[in-house]
Legacy VTK file of the C-alpha trace (Angstrom):
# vtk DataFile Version 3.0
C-alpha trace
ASCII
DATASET POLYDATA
POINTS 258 float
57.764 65.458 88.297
59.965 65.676 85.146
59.421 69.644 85.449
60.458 69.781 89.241
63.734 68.017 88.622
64.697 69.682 85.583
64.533 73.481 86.243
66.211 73.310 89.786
69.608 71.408 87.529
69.075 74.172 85.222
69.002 77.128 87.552
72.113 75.632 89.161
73.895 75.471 85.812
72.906 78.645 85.236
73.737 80.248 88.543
77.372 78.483 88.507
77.966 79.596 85.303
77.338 83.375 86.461
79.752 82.659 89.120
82.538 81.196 86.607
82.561 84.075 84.619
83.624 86.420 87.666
86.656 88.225 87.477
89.484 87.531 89.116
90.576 89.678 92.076
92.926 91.928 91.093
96.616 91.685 91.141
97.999 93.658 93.721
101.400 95.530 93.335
104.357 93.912 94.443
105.995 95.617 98.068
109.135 96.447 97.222
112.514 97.955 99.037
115.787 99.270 98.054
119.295 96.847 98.662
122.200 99.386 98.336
125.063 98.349 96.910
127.045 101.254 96.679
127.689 104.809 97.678
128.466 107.654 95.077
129.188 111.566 95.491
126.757 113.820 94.084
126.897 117.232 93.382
124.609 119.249 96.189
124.050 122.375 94.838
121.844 120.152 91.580
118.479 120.215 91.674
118.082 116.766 89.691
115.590 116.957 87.370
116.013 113.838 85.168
119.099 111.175 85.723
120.254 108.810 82.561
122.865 106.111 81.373
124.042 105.932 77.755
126.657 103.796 77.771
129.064 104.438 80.883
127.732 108.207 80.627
125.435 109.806 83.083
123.838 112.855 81.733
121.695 114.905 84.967
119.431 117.267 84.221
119.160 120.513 86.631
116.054 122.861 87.215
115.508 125.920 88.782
114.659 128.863 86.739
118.598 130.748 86.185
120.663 127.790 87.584
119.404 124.963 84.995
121.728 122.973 83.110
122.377 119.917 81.659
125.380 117.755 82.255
127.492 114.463 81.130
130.597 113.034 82.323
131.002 109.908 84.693
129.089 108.453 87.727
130.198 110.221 90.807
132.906 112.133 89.053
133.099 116.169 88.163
131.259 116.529 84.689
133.237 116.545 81.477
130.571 118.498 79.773
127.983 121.242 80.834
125.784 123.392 79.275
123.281 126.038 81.124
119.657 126.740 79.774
119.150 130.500 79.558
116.687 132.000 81.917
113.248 132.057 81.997
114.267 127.605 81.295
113.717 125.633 84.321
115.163 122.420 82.992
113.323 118.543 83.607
113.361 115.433 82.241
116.004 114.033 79.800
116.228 110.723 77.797
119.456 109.789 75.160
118.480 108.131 71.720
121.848 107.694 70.560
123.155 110.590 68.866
119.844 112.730 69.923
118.685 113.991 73.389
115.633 115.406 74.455
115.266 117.603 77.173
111.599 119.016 78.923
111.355 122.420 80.061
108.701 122.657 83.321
106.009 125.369 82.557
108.069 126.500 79.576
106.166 124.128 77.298
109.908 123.722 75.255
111.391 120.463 74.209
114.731 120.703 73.361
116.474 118.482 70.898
120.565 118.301 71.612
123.571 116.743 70.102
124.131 114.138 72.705
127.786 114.152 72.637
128.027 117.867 72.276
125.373 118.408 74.302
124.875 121.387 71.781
120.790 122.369 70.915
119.376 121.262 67.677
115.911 122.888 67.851
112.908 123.102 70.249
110.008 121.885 69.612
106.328 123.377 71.467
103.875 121.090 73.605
101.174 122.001 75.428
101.058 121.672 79.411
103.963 120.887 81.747
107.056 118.722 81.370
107.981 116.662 84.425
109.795 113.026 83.579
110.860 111.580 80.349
112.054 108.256 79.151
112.200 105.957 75.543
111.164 102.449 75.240
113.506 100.261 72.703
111.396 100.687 70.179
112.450 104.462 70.597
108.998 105.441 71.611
108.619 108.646 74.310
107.434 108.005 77.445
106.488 111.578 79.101
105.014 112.360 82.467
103.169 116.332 83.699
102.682 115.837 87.329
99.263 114.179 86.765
98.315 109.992 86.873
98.773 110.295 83.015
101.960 108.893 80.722
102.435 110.240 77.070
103.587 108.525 74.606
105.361 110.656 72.097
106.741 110.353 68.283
110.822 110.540 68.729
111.120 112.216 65.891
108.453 114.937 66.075
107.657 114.851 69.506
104.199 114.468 68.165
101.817 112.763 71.165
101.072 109.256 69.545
98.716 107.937 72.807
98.800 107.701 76.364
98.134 105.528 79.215
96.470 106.114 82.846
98.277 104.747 85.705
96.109 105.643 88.688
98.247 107.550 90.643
98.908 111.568 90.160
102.284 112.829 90.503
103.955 111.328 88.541
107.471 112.504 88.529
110.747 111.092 87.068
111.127 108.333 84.709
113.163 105.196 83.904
112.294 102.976 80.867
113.554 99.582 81.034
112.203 97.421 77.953
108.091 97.977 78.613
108.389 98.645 81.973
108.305 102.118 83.631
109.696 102.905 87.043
108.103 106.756 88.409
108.764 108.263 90.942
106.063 109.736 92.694
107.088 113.518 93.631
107.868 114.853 97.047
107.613 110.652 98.317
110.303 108.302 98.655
108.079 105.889 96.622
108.696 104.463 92.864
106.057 102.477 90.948
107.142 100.266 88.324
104.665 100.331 85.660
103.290 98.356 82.594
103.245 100.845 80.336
101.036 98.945 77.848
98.496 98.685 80.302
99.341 101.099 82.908
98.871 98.906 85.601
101.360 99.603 88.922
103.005 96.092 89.587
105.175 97.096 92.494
105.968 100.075 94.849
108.876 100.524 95.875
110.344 102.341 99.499
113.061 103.986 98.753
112.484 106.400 102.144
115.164 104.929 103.661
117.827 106.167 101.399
117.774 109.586 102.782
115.430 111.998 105.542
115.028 114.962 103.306
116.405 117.965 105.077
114.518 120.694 103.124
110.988 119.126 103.133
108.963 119.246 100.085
112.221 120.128 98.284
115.246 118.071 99.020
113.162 114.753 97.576
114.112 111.890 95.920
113.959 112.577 91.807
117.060 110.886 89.718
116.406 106.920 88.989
119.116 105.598 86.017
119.075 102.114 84.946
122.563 100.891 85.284
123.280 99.247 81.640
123.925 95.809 81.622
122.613 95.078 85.163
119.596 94.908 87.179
120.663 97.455 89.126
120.051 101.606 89.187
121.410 104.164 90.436
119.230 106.730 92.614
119.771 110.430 93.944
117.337 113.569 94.701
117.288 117.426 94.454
120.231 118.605 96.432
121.602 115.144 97.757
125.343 114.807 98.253
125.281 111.458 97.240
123.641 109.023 94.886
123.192 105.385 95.912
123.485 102.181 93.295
120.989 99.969 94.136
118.604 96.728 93.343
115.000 96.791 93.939
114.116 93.950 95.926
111.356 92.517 98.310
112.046 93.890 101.920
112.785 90.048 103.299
115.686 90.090 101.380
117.234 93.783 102.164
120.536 94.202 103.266
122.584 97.232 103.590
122.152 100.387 104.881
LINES 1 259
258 0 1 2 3 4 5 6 7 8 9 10 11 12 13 14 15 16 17 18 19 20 21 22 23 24 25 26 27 28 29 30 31 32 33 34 35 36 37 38 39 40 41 42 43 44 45 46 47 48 49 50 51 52 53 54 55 56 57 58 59 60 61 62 63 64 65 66 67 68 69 70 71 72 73 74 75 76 77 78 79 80 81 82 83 84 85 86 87 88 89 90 91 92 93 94 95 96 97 98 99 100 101 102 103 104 105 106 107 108 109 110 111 112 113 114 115 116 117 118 119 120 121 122 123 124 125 126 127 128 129 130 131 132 133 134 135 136 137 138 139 140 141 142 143 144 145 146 147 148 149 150 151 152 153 154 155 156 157 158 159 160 161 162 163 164 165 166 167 168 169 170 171 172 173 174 175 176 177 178 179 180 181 182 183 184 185 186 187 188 189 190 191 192 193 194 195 196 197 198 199 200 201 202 203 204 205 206 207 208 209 210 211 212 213 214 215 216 217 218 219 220 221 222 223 224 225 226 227 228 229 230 231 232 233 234 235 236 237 238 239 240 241 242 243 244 245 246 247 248 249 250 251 252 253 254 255 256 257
């Protein structure tokens, strides 16, 4: 009788403590939309390649094999400096690290180190595959994308790859560091993922569709995201956009705006 009582408790124990140890469900991503705050001019003829703030500077970098170029000068305003990357260059991502800049090159496999106040080139350094996005953490850490679901960490000194993290979604564009978060937009969408870039885990999307109906499909597509410093706000444009929009990501309950 003992026997009969005892092994049905134990099975039980033993059953509930298979179902304790489940894991949780996972988290899904936050849904996201974009609150615009303001409306800026952009140039139209740039392809934008890469889009970032030092300071109260916005540096754009511009693609397209014989028209790239990199630029500086103020939000909205005419440039106040400019240089042009000599053909075959097709110009992408850019990131400032205080006196230092690094630019991609797309199939080019060229990084270019500049003077960031200059904007003059230091040296170029080789990597192998494609350069699409580029960003630094504060710990001055790269943060490189190629197209793929991939991000690649890089020295910021030797552009030496120092690890990398998979994020589950391919194309993954132009980048935004902000602390150890990474915001990517995914190419020819209107859609941004912010990502953990410890972990690589997606914790929201965001729509940012609405900003703009592309009028050259598959080209005229969002790709510019600049964290605005000393805000929560960014400021967001595309390839060939006359204008660029300052904005806060936000859930869609609470957009208002256009």
């Amino acid at each position: 009788m003992r026997t009969r009582i005892v092994w049905p408790l134990v099975a039980a124990a033993v059953l509930g403590g298979c179902a304790g140890t489940q894991p949780p469900p996972p988290v899904q991503p936050e849904q996201l939309t974009v609150q615009v705050l303001g409306t800026l001019p952009h140039d139209s003829t740039a392809f934008t390649e890469g889009l970032e703030y030092s300071g109260t500077t916005l540096y754009e970098s511009r693609g397209l094999e014989g028209q790239s170029a990199l630029t500086a000068g103020p939000a909205g305003g005419a440039p106040t400096k400019e240089v042009t990357l000599p053909s075959p260059l097709f110009a992408e991502g850019i990131t400032v690290l205080g006196p230092k800049l690094w630019q991609l090159t797309w199939r080019d496999g060229i990084a270019i180190e500049r003077d960031s106040q200059t904007l003059a080139e230091l040296r170029r350094v080789r990597y192998d595959g494609e350069g699409w996005g580029l960003c630094h953490q504060p710990n001055g850490r790269l943060v490189m994308s190629n197209g793929s679901s991939t991000l690649t960490f890089r020295d910021p000194q030797t552009f030496a790859v120092t690890g990398s993290v998979e994020v589950g979604q391919d194309q993954l564009n132009e980048l935004e560091c902000v602390g150890d978060t990474v915001y990517a937009n995914v190419w020819q969408t209107g859609t941004i993922l912010r990502i953990d870039a410890n972990t690589g885990r997606i914790t929201a999307k965001i729509d940012a569709s609405k900003l703009r109906t592309p009028a050259r499909p598959g080209e005229d597509v969002l790709n510019g995201i600049a964290a605005i410093p000393g805000t929560d706000e960014f400021l967001l444009t595309g390839k060939l956009w006359p204008s660029s929009f300052r904005v806060k990501f936000v859930p869609e309950n609470q957009r208002t705006g256009t």
